[in-house]
N, C-alpha and C positions, 0 to 999 in steps of 0.2 A: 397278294397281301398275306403275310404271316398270319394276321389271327384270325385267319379262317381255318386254319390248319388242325385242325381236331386230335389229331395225334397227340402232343402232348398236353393237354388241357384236357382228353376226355382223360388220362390216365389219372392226372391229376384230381380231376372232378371222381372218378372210384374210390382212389385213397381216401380220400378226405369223408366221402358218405360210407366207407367201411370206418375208419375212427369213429363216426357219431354214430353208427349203428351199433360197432359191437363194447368200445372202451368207455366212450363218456356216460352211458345209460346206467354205469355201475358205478361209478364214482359219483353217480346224483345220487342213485339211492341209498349207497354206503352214506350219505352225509344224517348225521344224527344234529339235535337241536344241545343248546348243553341245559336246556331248562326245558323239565317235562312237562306236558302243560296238566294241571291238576284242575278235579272238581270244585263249584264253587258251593262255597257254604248255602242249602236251600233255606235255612230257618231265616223267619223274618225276626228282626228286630223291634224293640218296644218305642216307637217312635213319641219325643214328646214336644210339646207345643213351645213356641216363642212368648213368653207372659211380659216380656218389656211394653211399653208403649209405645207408641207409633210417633208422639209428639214431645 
């Protein structure tokens, strides 16, 4: 049977875990956000009540 044949599928099977070991790991981390994430305002705000009625 053919695909027992290790020969060309382990070759295959190094290429492909040398790409994700040494190219793809730098072109994730090269990826930048295009929005920085910024701090959120801490001060609270002066909250005020609902004075309608209910009926």
């Amino acid at each position: 049977m053919p695909q027992l044949n290790p020969a060309p599928w382990f070759k295959i099977f190094l290429f492909s875990w040398l790409i994700f070991l040494t190219i793809i790991p730098y072109k994730v981390l090269a990826h930048r956000l295009p929005n920085q994430p910024t701090t959120l305002n801490t001060q609270t705000t002066q909250k005020t009540t609902w004075s309608w009625p209910w009926y």
